[in-house]
LOMIKE-148148 format. One record per residue (C-alpha): residue in one letter; z, y, x. Coordinates in nm, 2 decimals. Layout:
N
+-----+--------+--------+--------+
| res |      z |      y |      x |
+-----+--------+--------+--------+
|   a |      Z |      Y |      X |
...
+-----+--------+--------+--------+
END
This chain:
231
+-----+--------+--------+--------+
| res |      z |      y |      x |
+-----+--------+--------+--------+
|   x |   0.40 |  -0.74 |   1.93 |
|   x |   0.15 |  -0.73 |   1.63 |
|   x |   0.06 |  -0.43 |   1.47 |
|   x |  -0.07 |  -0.28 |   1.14 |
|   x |  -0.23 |   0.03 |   1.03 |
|   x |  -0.31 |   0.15 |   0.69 |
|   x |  -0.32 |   0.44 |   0.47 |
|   x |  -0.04 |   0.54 |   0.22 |
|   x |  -0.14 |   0.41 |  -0.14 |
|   x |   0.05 |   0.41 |  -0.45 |
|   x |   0.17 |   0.13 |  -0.57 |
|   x |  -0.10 |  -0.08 |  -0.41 |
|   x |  -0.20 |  -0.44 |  -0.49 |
|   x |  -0.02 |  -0.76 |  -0.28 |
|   x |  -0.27 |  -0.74 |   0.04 |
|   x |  -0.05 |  -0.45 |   0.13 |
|   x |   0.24 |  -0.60 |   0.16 |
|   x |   0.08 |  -0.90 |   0.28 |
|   x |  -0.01 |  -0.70 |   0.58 |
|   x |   0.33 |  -0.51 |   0.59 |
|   x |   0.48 |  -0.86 |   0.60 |
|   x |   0.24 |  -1.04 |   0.85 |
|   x |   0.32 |  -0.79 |   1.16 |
|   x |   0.62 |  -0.65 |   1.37 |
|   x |   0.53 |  -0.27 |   1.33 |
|   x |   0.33 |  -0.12 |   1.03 |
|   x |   0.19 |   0.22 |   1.10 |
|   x |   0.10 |   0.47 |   0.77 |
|   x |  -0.15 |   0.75 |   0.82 |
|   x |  -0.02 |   1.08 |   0.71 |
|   x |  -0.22 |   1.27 |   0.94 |
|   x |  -0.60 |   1.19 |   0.81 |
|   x |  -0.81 |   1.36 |   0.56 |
|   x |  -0.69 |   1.25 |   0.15 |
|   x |  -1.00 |   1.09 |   0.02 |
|   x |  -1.01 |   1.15 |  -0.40 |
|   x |  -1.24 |   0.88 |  -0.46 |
|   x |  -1.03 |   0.62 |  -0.25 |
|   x |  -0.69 |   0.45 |  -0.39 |
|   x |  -0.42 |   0.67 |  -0.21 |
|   x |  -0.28 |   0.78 |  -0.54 |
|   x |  -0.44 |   0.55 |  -0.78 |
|   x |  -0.44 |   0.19 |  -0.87 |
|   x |  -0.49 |  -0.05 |  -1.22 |
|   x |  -0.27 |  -0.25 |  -1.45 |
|   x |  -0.27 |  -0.45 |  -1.72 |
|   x |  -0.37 |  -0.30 |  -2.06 |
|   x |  -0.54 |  -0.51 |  -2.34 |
|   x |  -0.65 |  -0.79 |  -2.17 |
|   x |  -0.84 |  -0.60 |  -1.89 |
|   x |  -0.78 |  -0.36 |  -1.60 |
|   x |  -0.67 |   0.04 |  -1.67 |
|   x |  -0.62 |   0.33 |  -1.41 |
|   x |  -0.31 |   0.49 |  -1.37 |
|   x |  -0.33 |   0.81 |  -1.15 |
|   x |  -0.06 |   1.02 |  -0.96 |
|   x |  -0.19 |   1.35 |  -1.01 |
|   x |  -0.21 |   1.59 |  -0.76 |
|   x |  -0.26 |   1.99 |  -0.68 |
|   x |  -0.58 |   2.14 |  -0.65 |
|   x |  -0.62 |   2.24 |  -0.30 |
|   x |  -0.92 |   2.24 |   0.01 |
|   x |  -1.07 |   1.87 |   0.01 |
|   x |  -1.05 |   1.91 |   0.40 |
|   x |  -0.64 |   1.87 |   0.42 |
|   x |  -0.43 |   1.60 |   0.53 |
|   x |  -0.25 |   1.32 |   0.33 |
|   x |   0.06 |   1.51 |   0.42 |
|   x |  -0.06 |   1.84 |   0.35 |
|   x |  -0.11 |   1.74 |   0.00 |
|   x |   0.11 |   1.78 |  -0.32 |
|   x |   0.19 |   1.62 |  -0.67 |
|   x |   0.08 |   1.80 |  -0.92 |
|   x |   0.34 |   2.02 |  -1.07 |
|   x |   0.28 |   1.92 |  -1.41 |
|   x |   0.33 |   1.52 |  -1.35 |
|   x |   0.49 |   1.38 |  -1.65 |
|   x |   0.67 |   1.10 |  -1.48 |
|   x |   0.85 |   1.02 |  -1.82 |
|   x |   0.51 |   0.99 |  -1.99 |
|   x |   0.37 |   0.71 |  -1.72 |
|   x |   0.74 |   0.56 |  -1.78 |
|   x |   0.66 |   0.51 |  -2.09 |
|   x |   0.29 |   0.42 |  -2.06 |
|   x |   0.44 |   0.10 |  -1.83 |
|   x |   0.74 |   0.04 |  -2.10 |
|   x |   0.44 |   0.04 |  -2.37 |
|   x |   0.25 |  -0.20 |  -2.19 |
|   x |   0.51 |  -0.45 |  -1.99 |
|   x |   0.83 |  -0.44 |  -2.23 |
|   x |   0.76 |  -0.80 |  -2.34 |
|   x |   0.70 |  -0.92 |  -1.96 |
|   x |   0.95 |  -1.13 |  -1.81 |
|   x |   1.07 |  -0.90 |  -1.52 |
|   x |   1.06 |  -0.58 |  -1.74 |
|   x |   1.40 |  -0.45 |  -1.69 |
|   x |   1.44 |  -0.48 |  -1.29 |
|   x |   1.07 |  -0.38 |  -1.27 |
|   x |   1.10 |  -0.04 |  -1.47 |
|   x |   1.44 |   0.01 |  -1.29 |
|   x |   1.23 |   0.03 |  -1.00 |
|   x |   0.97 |   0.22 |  -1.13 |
|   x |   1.21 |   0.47 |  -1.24 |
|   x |   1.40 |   0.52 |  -0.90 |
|   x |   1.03 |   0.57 |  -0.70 |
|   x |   0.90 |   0.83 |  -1.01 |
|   x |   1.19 |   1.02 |  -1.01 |
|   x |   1.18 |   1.12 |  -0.62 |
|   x |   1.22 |   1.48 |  -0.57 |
|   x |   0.98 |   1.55 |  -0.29 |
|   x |   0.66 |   1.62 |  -0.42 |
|   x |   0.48 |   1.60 |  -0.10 |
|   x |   0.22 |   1.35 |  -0.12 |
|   x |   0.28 |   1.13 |   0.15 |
|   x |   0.65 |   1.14 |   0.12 |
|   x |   0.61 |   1.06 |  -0.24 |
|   x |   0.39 |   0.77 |  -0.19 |
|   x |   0.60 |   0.68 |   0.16 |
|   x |   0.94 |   0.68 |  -0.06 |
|   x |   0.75 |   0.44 |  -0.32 |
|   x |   0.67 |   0.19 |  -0.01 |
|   x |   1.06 |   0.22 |   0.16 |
|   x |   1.17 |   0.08 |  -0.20 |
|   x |   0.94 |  -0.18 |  -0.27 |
|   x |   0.94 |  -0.32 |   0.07 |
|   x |   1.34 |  -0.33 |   0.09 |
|   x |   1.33 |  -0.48 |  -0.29 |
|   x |   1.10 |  -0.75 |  -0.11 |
|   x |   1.33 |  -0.84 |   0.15 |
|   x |   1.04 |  -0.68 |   0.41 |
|   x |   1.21 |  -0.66 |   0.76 |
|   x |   0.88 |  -0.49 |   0.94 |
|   x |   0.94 |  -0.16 |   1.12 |
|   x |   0.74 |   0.12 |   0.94 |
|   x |   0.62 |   0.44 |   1.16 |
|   x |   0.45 |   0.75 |   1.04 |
|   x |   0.16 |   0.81 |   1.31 |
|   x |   0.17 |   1.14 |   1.34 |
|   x |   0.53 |   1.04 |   1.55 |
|   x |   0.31 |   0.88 |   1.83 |
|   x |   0.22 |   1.00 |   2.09 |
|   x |  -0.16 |   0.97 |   2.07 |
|   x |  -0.43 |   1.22 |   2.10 |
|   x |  -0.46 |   1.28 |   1.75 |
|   x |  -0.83 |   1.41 |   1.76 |
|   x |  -0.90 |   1.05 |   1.78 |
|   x |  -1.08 |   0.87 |   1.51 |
|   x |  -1.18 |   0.55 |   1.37 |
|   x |  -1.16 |   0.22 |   1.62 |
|   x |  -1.08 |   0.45 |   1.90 |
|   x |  -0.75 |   0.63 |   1.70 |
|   x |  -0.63 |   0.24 |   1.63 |
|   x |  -0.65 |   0.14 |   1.99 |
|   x |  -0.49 |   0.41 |   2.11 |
|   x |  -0.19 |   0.33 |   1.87 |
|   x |  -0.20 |   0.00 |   1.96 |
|   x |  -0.16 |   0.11 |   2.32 |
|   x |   0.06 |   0.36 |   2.30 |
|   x |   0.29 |   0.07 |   2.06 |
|   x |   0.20 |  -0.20 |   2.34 |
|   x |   0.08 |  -0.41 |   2.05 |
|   x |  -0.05 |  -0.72 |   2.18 |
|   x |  -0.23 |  -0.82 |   1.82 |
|   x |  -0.36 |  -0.59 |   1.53 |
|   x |  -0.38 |  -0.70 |   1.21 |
|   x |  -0.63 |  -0.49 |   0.95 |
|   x |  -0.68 |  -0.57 |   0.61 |
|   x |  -1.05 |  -0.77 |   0.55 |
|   x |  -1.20 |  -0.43 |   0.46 |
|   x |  -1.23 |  -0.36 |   0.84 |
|   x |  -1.41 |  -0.66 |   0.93 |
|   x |  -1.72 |  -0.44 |   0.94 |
|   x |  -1.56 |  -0.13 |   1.10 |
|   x |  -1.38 |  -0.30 |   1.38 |
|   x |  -1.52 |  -0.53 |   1.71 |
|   x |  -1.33 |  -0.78 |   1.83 |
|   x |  -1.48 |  -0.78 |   2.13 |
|   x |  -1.38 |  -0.38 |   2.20 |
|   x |  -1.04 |  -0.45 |   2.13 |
|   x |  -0.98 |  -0.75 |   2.38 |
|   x |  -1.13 |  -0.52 |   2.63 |
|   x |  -0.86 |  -0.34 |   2.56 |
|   x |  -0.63 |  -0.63 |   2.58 |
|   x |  -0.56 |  -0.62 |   2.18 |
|   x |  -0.66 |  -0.95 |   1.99 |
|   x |  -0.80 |  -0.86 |   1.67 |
|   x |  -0.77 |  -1.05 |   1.31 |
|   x |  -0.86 |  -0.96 |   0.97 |
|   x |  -0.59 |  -1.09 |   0.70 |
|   x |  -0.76 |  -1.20 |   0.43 |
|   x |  -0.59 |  -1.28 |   0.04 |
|   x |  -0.56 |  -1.60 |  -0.09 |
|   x |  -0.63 |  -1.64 |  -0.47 |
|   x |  -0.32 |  -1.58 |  -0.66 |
|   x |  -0.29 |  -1.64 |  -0.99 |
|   x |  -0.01 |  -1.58 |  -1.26 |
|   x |   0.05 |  -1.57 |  -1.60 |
|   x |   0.00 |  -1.23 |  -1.77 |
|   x |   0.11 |  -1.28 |  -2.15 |
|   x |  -0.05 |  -1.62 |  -2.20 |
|   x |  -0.40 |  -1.44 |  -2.19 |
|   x |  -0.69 |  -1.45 |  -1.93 |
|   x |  -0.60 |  -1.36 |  -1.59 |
|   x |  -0.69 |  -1.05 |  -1.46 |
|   x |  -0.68 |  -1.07 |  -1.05 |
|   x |  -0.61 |  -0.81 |  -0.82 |
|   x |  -0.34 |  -0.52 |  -0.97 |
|   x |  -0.10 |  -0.33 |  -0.89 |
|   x |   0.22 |  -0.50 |  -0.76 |
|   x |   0.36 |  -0.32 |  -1.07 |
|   x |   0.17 |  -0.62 |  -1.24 |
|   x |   0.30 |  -0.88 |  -0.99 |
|   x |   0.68 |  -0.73 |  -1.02 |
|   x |   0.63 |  -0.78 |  -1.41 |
|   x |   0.57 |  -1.14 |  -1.45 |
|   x |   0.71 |  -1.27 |  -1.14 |
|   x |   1.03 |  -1.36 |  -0.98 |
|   x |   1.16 |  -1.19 |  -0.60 |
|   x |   1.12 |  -1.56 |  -0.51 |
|   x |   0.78 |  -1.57 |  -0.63 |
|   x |   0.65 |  -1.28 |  -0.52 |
|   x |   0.77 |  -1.33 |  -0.19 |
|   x |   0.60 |  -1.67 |  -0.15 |
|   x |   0.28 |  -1.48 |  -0.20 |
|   x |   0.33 |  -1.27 |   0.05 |
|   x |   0.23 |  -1.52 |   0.30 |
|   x |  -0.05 |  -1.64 |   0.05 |
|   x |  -0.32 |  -1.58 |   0.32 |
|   x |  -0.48 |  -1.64 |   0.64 |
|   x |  -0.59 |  -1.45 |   0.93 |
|   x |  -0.95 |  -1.44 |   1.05 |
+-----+--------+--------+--------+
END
């Protein structure tokens, strides 16, 4: 069985369901420290020709809690970023089923972070025909005190993975050689280029699947997901 592990992240960019897609159980973190300077509730589209942030706000609280023991800010205008997307994608070819979507993953009531963000995952991966099993880790039975390499192997055990897929980002973080000691092959999936058309202008790579939704087919899209190779 191959396995993946990742953080939750909003509306994150096509490796992520790349990797969702390449393996038979994908594992999300709700149990490890939120990081504000990573991606979990962040990301970029497309806004006069270049790249803009758009941000899912979240409460002030201890920088030392957990992705689940975080919370959406009360005062998220979900209708305002509705309408900031509308603005910006109304004239894109997959608008309407796009914003339809957009509109059932904003409008979730839970305002835990992770559930929020988890929810926004369930509906893009079932729009995307993704059959991979998803598992929150904290449901494993692991030592959660682990860290690192050592927290991934143990999930890997304790799943009886036989291969673990990480995103390319881990290349540096992660020996090859540990995990086959541990009887886990180890591979790195790395993005193709993909390119699009975004309103006839200069391509900007690398967005949001927001972006990809927008301008591309279920057909397309789905093609990219294999877009890649494993190293």
């Amino acid at each position: 069985m191959t396995v993946g592990i990742m953080q939750p992240y909003f509306m994150p960019y096509i490796g992520y369901f790349q990797l969702i897609n390449a393996v038979d159980t994908f594992v999300i973190y709700d149990n490890i420290q939120y990081t504000k300077k990573g991606w979990i509730n962040r990301n970029r589209m497309l806004q006069n020709n270049t790249d803009d942030i758009f941000t899912l706000p979240i409460k002030k609280d201890s920088d030392y809690l957990n992705i689940d023991q975080r919370f959406v800010a009360d005062d998220f205008n979900a209708l305002k970023l509705c309408n900031k997307i509308k603005t910006l994608y109304k004239r894109a070819d997959y608008f309407e089923n796009t914003f339809e979507l957009m509109n059932e993953i904003l409008d979730y009531n839970d305002k835990n972070l992770f559930e929020y963000i988890l929810h926004s995952i369930h509906v893009l991966v079932k729009y995307l025909d993704i059959k991979t099993k998803i598992i929150v880790s904290s449901t494993i039975d692991i030592d959660h005190a682990l860290t690192g390499q050592d927290k991934v192997i143990a999930i890997c055990k304790e799943l009886k993975a036989s291969d673990y897929i990480n995103s390319i980002g881990g290349v540096e973080l992660y020996s090859k050689d540990t995990f086959l000691q541990n009887n886990i092959k180890l591979g790195f999936i790395k993005s193709k280029e993909i390119v699009y058309e975004q309103f006839n202008n200069e391509f900007v790579p690398w967005l949001s699947i927001l972006d990809i939704l927008m301008f591309n087919d279920k057909d397309k899209i789905k093609s990219m997901l294999t877009n890649y190779e494993v190293i």
